[in-house]
C-alpha positions in Angstrom: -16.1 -24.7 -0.5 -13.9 -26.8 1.8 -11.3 -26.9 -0.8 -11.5 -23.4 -1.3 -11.5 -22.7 2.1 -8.2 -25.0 2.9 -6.4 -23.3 -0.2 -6.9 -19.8 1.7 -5.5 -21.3 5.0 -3.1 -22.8 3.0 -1.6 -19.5 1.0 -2.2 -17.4 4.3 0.3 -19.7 5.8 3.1 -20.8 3.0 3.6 -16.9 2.0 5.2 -15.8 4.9 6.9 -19.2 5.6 8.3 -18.9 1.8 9.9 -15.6 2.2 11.3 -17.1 5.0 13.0 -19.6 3.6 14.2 -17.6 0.7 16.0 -15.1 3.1 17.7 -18.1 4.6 18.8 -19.7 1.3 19.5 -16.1 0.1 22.2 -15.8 3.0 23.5 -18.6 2.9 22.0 -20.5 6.3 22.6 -24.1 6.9 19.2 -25.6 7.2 18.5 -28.4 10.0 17.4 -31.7 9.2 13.2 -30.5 9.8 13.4 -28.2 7.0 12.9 -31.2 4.3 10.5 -32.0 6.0 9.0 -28.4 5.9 9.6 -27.8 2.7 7.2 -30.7 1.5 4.6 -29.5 3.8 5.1 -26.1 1.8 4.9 -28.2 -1.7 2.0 -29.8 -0.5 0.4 -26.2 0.2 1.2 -24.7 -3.3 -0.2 -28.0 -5.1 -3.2 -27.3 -2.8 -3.7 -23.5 -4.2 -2.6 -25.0 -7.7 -4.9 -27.2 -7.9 -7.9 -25.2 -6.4 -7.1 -22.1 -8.9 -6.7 -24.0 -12.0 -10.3 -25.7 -10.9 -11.8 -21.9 -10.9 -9.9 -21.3 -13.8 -11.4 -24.0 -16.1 -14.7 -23.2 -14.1 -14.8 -19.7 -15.2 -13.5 -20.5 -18.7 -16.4 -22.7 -19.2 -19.0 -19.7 -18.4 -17.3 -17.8 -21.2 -15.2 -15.3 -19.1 -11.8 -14.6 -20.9 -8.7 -15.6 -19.9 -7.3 -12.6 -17.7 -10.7 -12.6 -16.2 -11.2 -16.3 -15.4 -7.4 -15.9 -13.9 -8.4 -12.8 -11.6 -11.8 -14.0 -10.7 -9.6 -17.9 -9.4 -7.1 -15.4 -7.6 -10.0 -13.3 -6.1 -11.3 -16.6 -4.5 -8.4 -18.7 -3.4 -5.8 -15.5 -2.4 -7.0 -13.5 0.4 -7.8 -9.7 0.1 -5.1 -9.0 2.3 -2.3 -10.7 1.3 -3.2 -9.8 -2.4 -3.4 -5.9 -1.0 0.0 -6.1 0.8 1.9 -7.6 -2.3 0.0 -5.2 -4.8 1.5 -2.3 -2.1 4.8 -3.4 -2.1 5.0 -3.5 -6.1 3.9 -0.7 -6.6 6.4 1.0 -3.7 9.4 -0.4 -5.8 8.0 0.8 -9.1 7.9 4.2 -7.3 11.7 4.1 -6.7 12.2 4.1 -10.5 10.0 7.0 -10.9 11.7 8.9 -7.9 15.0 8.3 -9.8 14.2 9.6 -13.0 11.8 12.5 -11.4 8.5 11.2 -12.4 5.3 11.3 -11.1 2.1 8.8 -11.4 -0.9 10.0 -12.6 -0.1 13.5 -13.1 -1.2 15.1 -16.5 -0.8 18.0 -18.1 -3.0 21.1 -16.8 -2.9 19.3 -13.2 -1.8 20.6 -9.9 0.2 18.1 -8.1 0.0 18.9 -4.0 2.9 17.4 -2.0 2.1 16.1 1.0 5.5 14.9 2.8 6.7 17.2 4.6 5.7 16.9 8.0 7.2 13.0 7.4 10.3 13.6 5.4 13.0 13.8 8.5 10.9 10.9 10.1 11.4 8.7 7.4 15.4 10.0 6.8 15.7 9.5 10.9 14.7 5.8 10.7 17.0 5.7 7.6 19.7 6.6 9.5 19.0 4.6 12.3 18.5 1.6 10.5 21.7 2.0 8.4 23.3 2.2 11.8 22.0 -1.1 13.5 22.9 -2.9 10.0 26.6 -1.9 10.8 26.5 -2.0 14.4 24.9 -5.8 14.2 27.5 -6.6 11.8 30.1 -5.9 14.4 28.5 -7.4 17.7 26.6 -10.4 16.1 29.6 -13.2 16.1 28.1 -15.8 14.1 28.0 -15.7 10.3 24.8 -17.2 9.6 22.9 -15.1 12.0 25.0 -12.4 10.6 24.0 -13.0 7.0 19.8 -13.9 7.9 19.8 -10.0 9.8 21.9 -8.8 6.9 19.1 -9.3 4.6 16.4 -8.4 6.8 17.8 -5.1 7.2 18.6 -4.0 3.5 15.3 -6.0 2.8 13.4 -3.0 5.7 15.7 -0.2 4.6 14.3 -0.7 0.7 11.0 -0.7 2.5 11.1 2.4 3.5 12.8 4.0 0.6 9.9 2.5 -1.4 7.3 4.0 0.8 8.5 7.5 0.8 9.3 7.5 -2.8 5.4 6.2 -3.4 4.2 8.9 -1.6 6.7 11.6 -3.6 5.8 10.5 -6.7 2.1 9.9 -6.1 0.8 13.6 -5.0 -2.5 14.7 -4.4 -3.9 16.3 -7.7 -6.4 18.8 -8.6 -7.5 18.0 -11.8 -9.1 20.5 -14.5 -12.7 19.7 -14.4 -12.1 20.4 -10.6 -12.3 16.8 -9.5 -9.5 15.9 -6.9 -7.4 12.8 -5.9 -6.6 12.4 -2.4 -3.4 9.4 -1.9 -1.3 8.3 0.7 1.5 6.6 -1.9 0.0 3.4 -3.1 -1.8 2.5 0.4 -4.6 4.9 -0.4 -6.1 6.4 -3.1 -9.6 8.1 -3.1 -11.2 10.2 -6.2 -13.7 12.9 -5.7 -15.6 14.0 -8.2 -16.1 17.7 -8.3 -20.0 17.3 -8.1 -19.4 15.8 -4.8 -17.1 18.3 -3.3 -19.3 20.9 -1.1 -16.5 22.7 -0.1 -13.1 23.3 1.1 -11.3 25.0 3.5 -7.6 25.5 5.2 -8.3 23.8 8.5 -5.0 22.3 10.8 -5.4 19.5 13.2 -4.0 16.9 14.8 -5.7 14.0 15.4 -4.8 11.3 17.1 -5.1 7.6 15.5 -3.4 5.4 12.6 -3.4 6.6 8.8 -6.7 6.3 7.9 -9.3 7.3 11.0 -13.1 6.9 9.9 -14.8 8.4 12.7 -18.8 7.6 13.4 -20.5 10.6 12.2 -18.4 10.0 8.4 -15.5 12.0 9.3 -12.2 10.7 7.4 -8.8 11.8 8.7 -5.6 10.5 6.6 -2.8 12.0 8.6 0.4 12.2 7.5 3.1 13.4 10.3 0.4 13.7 13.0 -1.4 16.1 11.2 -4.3 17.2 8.8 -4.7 21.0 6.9 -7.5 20.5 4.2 -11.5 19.8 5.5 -13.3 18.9 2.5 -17.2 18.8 3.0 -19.2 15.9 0.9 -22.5 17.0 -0.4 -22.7 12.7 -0.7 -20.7 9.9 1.0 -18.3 8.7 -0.9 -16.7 5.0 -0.8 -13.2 4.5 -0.4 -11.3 1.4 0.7 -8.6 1.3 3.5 -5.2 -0.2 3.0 -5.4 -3.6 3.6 -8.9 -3.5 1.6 -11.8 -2.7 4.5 -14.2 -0.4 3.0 -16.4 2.5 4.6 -18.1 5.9 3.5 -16.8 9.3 4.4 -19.2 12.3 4.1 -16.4 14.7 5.7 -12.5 14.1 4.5 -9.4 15.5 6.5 -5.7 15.4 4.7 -2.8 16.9 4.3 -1.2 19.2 1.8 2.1 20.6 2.8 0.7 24.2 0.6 -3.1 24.0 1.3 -3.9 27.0 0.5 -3.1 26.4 -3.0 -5.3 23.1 -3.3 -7.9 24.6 -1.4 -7.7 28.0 -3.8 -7.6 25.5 -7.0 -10.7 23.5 -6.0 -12.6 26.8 -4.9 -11.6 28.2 -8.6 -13.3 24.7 -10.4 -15.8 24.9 -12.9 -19.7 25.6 -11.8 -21.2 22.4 -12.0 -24.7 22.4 -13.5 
């Protein structure tokens, strides 16, 4: 357990302090003498994990677990939920750029209804587009040195791709209504909860604006995800339903409040699903 334990500390740490480094070798920063130094602490770190995960790998192995098990199960206990979460989101936000290129969606079939939800964030997310575009050029300009220059260079392309990738995950990952009148409620790939029509009680066009982050679980089960400072679907549970936040809490909702920017057409497909016995 101590090794496991030191292995968590030890990944929690070198992550962040290996995409540093990258970003400075990427732009070409000349590296004081410490960094050596540094860098073998890093080494040290990733023998650490290496060592720990194969261990759990060979452990789970010999139970008889496969191999892409063993491997997810020696992940799951050296890599914290968190950091696994946050890499996971940002994969998938790139993968949505391909699809937002080519016009595709995720997890929309035929004989769905796909609900857009981005429009009360669309000029948001184009605003700190422009903006950001502008302090890349005006840092260019002001900063005189060329390895600063370089380091902020790629730290703002690296945050303007960010946020490409997060609005094209939530474009091509809508709500959807599916036949059998169960519905999928998403936020791009930070949040995804299915509920199954036996669950849904019933729903109705209902605007607010609640205050709070993303995902608000309230204490009587009430779930708001907000998108632009806003909600316009109420969906009442006739059970609490699980779902897991973005950086992978977990809670029950027994009332859910999103968005839809046409909710009157989600709200009219779900009221038109089949009777459930």
């Amino acid at each position: 357990m101590t090794r496991i334990r030191a292995a968590r500390i030890a990944v929690t740490a070198v992550v962040p302090a290996e995409l540093a480094l990258v970003v400075c070798l990427a732009a070409g920063v000349r590296l004081p003498g410490w960094v050596p130094a540094a860098t073998e602490a890093l080494l040290v770190g990733v023998l650490l994990e290496a060592g720990v995960l194969h261990g759990l790998y060979a452990a789970e192995r010999a139970r008889g677990a496969g191999r892409r098990a063993a491997c997810r199960a020696a992940v799951r206990a050296v890599v914290p939920v968190q950091v696994r979460r946050l890499v996971l989101h940002e994969l998938r936000a790139t993968a949505a750029l391909g699809r937002w290129v080519v016009r595709r969606r995720h997890g929309v079939r035929p004989g769905d209804l796909a609900a857009p939800y981005t429009g009360p964030q669309t000029a948001m997310m184009y605003g700190m587009l422009f903006v950001s575009v502008i302090e890349t050029v005006g840092l260019a300009v002001l900063i005189p040195w060329p390895a600063v220059h370089r380091v902020v260079l790629v730290l703002d392309v690296y945050g303007i791709l960010l946020v490409l990738a997060l609005h094209a995950a939530c474009v091509t990952r809508p709500h959807v209504v599916r036949p059998d009148g169960s519905l999928r409620i998403r936020y791009g790939a930070l949040f995804d909860l299915v509920v199954p029509a036996d669950a849904v009680a019933s729903a109705r066009v209902d605007r607010r604006y609640p205050e709070g982050r993303l995902v608000t679980l309230s204490e009587d089960g009430v779930l708001d995800l907000v998108v632009g400072s806003q909600t316009t679907v109420t969906l009442e549970l006739n059970r609490p339903l699980a779902f897991t936040r973005p950086l992978g809490a977990t809670g029950e909702a027994r009332t859910v409040r999103f968005h839809a920017d046409d909710p009157r057409t989600l709200v009219t497909a779900l009221r038109r699903r089949p009777a459930v016995p």
